[in-house]
N, C-alpha and C positions, 0 to 999 in steps of 0.2 A: 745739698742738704742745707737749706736757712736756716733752720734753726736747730744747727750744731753751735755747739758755744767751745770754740777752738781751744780757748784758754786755758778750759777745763781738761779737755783730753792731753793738754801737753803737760799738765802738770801731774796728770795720772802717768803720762811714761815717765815721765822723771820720777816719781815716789817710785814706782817698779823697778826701777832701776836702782834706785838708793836701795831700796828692798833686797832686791839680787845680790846686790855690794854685800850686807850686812849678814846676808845667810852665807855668803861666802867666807865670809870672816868668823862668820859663830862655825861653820863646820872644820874647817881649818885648827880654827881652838880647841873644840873635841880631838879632834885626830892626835893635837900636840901632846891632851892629857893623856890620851888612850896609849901612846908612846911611852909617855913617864911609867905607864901600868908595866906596860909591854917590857922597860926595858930592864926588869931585873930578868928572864928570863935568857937575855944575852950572854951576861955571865956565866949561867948555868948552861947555856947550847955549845957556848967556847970551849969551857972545861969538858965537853961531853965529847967535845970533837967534832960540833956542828954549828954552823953559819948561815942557818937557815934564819934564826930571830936575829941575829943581828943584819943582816939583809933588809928581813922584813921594818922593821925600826926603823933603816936608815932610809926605805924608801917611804916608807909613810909619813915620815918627818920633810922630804919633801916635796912630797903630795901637799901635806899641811903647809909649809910655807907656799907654796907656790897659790893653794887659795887664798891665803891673806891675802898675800903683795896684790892677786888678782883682785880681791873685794876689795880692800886698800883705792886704789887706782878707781876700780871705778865708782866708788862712793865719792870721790875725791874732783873726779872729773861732772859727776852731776851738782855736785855743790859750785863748784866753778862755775856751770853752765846757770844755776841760780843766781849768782853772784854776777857776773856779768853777761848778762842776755845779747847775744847778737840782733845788729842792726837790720830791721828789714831793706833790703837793697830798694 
């Protein structure tokens, strides 16, 4: 292919990846709020005699951290990859 312009397509994986990063991080932040929602129902399923919401809470809280750290990291590592480009050998 001559006339692929390389430059171009690497800079499209890399914004897709920043991309990737950032939605991982915005849904992670949903999850965390939908938790805050979630978690007066805790109190009320303890007193009831059930430990089904507090379960559910405590795994979805982390679900949610586990995509930040994950969108974190790799938002992190394409910015890097921006910042200091490897040498062609």
């Amino acid at each position: 292919m001559p006339e692929t312009n390389y430059v171009r397509l690497k800079d499209e994986v890399v914004s897709t990846a920043a991309r990737r990063g950032s939605v991982l991080i915005v849904v992670g932040r949903v999850l965390l709020w939908m938790d805050f929602l979630l978690a007066m129902f805790v109190y009320v399923g303890l007193r009831g005699g059930s430990r089904l919401w507090m379960w559910w809470v405590i795994a979805e809280a982390l679900l949610a951290l586990v995509l930040i750290v994950v969108g974190t990291r790799m938002r992190a590592r394409v910015q890097s990859q921006e910042t200091y480009p490897r040498r062609a050998a």
